[in-house]
N, C-alpha and C positions, 0 to 999 in steps of 0.2 A: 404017388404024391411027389410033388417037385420041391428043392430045398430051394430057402431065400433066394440063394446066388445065382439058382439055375432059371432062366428065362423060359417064360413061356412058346409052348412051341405055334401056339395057333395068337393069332393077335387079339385081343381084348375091346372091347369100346373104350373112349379116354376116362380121366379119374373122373370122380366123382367126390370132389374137396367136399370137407367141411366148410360151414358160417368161421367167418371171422370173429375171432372171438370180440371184439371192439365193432359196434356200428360207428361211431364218429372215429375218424380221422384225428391220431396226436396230435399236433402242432410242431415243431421242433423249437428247441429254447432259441428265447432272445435274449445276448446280451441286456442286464438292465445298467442303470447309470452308476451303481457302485458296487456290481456282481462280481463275482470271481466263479471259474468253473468249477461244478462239483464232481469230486472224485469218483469212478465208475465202484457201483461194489466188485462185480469181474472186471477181469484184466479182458477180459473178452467175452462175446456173446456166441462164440462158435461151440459146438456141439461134436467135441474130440470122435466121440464113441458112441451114434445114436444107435447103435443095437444092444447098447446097454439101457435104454430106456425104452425100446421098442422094439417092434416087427410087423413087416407083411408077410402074410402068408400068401401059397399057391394058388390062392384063389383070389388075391389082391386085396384080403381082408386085413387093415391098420392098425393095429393094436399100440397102446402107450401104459406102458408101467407107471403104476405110482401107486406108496404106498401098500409092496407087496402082492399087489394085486394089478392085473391086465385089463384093461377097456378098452372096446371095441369105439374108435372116433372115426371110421373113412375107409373108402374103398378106394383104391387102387388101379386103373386098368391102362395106365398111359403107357408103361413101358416094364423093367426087368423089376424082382422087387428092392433089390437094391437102389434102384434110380427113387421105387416107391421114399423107401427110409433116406436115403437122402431128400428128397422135396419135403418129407415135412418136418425132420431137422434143421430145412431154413427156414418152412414156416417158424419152428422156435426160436431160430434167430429171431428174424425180421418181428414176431411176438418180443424176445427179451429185450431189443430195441428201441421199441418202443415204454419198455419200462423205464431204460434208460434214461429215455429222454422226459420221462415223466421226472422222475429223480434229481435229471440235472436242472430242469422249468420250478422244481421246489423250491431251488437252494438259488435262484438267478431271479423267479419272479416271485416270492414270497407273497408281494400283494396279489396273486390271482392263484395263492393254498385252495380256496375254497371249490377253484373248477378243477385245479391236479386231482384231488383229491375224488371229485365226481368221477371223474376218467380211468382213477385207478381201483375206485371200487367196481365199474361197470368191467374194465380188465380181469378184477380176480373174480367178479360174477360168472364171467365165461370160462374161467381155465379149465370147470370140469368137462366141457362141451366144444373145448378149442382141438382141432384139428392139427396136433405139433406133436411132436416125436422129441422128448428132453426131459431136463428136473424140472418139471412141472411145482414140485413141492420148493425147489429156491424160487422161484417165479412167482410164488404165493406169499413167502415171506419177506422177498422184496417188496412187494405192492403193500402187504401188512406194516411195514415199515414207515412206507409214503404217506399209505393213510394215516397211521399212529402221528407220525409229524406234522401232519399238515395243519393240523390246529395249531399248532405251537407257533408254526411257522406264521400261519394268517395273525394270529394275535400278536407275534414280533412284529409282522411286516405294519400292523395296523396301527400298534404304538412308533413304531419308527416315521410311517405316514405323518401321523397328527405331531413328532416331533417337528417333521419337515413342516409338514404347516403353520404350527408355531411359531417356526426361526421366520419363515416367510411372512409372517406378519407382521410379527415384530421387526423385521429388515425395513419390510414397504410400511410401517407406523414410524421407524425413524426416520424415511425419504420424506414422509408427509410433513415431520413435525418439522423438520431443517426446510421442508420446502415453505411452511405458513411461515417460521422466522424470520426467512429472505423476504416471504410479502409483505411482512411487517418491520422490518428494520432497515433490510442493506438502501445504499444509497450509492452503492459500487456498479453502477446498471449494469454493463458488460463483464464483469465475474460475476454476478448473482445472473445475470440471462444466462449466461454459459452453463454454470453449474444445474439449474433447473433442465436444462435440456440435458445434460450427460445425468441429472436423476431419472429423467422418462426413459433415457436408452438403459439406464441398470432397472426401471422397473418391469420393462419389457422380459429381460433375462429371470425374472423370480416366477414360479411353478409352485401349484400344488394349493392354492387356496381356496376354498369355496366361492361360490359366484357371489354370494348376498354380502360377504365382509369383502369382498375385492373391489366389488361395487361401491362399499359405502367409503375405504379407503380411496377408490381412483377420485370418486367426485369431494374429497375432501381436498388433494392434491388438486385438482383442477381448480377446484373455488380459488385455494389459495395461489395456481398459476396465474388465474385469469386476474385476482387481485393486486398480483405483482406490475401482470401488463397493463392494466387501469391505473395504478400510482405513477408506471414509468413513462405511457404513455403524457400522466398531467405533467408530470415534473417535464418532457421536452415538449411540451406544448408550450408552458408557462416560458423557458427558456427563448421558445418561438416568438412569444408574444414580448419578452425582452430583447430580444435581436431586433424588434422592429421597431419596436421605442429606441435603442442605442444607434440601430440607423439614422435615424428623423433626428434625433440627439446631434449625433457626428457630421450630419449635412449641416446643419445647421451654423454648427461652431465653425465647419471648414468655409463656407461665406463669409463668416466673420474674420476669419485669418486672412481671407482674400481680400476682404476691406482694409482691413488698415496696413496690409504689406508693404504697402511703399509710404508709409511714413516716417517724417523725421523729429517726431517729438519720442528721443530714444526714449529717457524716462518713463514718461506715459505709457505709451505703446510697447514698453519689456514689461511693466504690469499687466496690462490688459492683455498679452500674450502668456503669462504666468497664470492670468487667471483662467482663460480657454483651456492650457495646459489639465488644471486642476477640474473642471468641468469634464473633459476629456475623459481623464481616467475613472470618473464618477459613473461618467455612461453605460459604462458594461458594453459588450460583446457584440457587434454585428457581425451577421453571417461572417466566415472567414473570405469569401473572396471580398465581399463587398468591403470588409472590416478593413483588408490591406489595402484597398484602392483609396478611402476614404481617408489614413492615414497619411498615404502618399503623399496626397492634394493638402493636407494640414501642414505637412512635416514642409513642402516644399514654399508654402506661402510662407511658414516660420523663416526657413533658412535665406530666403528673399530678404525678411525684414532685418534679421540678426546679422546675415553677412554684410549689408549695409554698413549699420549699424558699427560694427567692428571692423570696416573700414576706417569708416570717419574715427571711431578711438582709437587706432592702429597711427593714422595722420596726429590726433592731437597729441598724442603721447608720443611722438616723434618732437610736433613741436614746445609739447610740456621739457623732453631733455632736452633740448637744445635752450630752452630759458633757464634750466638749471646751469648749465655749462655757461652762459652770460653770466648770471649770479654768480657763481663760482670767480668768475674775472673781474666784478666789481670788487668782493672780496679784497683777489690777491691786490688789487689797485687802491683802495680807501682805504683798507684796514694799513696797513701804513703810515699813511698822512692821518686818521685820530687819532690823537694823543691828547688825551683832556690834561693829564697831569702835566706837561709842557706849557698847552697852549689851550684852553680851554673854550675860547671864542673860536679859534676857528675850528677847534675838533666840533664845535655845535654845526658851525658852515658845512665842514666835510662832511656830515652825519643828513646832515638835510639833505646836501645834494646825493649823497647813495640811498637815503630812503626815495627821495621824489625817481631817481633811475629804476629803482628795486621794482617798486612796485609797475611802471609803463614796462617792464620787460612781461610781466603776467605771472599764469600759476607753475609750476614745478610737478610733476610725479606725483600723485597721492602718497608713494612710500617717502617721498623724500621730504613732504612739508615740514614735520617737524624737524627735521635735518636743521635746512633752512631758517626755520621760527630758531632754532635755536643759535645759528651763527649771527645773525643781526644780530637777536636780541640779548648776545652778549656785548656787543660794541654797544647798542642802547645804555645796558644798563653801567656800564664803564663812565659814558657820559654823564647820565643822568645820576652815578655816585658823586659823579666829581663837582656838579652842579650842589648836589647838596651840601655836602664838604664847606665849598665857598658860600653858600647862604649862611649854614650856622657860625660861620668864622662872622659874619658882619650882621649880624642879628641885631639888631638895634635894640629891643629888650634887654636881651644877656650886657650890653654894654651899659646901657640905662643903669643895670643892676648892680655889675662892677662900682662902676660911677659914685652909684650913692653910698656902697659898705666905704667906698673909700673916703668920701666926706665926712660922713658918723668920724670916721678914725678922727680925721683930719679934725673934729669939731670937738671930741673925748678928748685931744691933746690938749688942745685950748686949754678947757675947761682946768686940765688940769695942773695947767701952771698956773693959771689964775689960782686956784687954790692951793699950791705951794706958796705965792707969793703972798696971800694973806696969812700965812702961818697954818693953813689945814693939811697938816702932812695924811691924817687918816682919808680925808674926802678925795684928795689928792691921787690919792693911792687908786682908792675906789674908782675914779675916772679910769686914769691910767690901765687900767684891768679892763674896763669894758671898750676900750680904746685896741686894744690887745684880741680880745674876742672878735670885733669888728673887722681886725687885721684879718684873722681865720678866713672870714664868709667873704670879703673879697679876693685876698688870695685863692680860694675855692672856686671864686665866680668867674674869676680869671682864666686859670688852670681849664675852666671847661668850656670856655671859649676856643684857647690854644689846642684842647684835645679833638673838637670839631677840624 
């Protein structure tokens, strides 16, 4: 009999492996969107000392310990038996491996527990029939492991799921409700268009909600997009349909500007141009190019008639100061020679001839009329005090009045010598008193003649 180490001396046919313990194929984990790697339970899958789990014997027969006890899984004939025990020490690798990666697709894909779970019971199915030279008994309680967790795991992953779909509903039920308020309110068109299209690009980015509620959300957002572009669409239509009224509007008044541009009735024609003005800004909006062209052609008929216009006031109020400056030199010339208190007949002569000059010289500065109204018409009133003055001095009334308290006197004296000479000193008396009184009212009557 040959020992392990000693090779065969005649060659063999090749091995004769065992069935994989696994019909399907692992998968190898996939990153998920907020996985972290799960920690190996070995620090490695290598197989220090496989003749501590096994042997081939001389005759290529595969033996694997487990549990005190030797099983026969595979024959042997490819090469020494040492090459045997090492081939299927990596079958236990490439076997523990794949547990691995069962362990780490647990803890990375939680929502797909239910098929790790299929894979690792069909894995510990086969270990007693797997063709691997290892601890077959840690291999068994790894798998027992995955299986025991993986419910835990599916019902986390399945509550975490329907969290996410919750948030994700309630995300796209807020996009819709902000999206129906913009259809019903804004009047902002260009930040409500904006914002509704950067809504469709954030609704694109949201995951995970059933087809029957994403459905009844997209088409509640669209009712309310399309409703948006139906109101924005009326609202620049309606604007369209005033641009072409404020067209037809602004031709209109700009003929009108162009009629009476060259007219010289200012008056008239700076109202009727006030009033186009006000009409004008009444019109509202034509298209912008047409709107500035249209202005042009107003703005330029205006400025025809106004700079006209303030021309010729430009001239008269040239000639308006220069009639001031005349007045001014009548002035310094007649105010001089009136002197009603001198000469009163001729200050009336001097007064006529600088009113009859005054007035053939014409108007003044509108600032300066009352200037003017007020130098005359203090020489006016000079004369025509002095004039009165001399009327009440020769009043023929007031002298009348004098007159007669002065006779009464004159006629009470009489009276009353006549009644002294008849011996009535009391009647006498009596006269003389009201003779006395009489004196009063015509020295009074007097006095207010002199005072005139």
């Amino acid at each position: 009999m040959t020992t392990p180490n000693t090779p065969n001396p005649t060659p063999k046919p090749g091995p004769k492996p065992g069935a994989r313990p696994s019909a399907k194929a692992v998968p190898g984990p996939i990153p998920g969107p907020h996985s972290t790697p799960a920690p190996a339970v070995f620090a490695s899958t290598h197989v220090a000392d496989p003749s501590k789990w096994g042997r081939v014997d001389e005759d290529g027969n595969v033996y694997v310990r487990r549990g005190g006890t030797e099983h026969h899984i595979a024959s042997w004939q490819a090469g020494t038996a040492a090459e045997g025990l090492a081939h299927y020490a990596q079958r236990y690798e490439d076997l523990a491996t794949e547990i691995v990666l069962l362990e780490t697709r647990l803890q990375t894909h939680p929502d797909d527990a239910a098929h790790t779970k299929e894979l690792a019971q069909e894995l510990r199915e086969g270990l007693d029939s797997a063709a691997v030279i290892g601890d077959i008994d840690a291999l068994d309680q790894r798998l027992g492991k995955v299986i025991d967790h993986a419910d835990e795991a599916g019902e986390h992953a399945k509550q975490e799921k329907a969290r996410r779909r919750q948030a994700a509903i309630e995300r796209k039920e807020a996009l819709v409700h902000e999206t129906e308020q913009i259809a019903e309110e804004s009047t902002d068109w260009k930040a409500a268009g904006d914002r509704i299209r950067a809504i469709l690009e954030e609704w694109k980015t949201i995951r995970g909600i059933d087809h029957k509620t994403d459905d009844q959300l997209w088409k509640r957002y669209s009712r309310a997009r399309d409703a948006f572009n139906r109101r924005r669409g009326a609202h620049f239509a309606e604007l369209d349909r005033g641009r072409a009224a404020a067209k037809r509007a602004k031709e209109a008044l700009v003929e009108q500007a162009e009629a009476i541009k060259d007219s010289t009735d200012w008056n008239e024609t700076s109202k009727q141009f006030r009033d186009l003005m006000n009409q004008w800004r009444k019109a509202g909006r034509a298209p912008r190019d047409v709107d500035d062209k249209l202005w042009a052609a107003f703005k330029k008929a205006q400025d025809t008639f106004f700079s006209a216009r303030n021309a010729v006031q430009a001239e008269r109020d040239q000639e308006f100061e220069d009639n001031a400056k005349a007045k001014d030199e009548l002035l310094e010339i007649y105010g001089p020679q009136i002197n009603p208190a001198l000469d009163l007949e001729g200050a009336r002569e001097k007064l006529r001839e600088l009113q009859e000059k005054w007035e053939a010289i014409g108007f003044v500065p509108r600032a300066r009329i009352r200037e003017f109204e007020e130098k005359i018409g203090k020489i006016e009133k000079e004369v025509a005090g002095a004039e009165d003055t001399q009327w009440r001095r020769t009043d023929p009334e007031a002298q009348a009045r004098a007159a007669q308290f002065k006779a009464k006197v004159e006629e009470f004296k009489a009276q009353a010598e006549e009644a002294e000479a008849k011996g009535k000193g009391k009647k006498a008396e009596e006269l003389r008193a009201q003779a006395a009184q009489w004196q009063e009212w015509a020295d009074a009557a007097e006095q207010a003649i002199a005072d005139r």
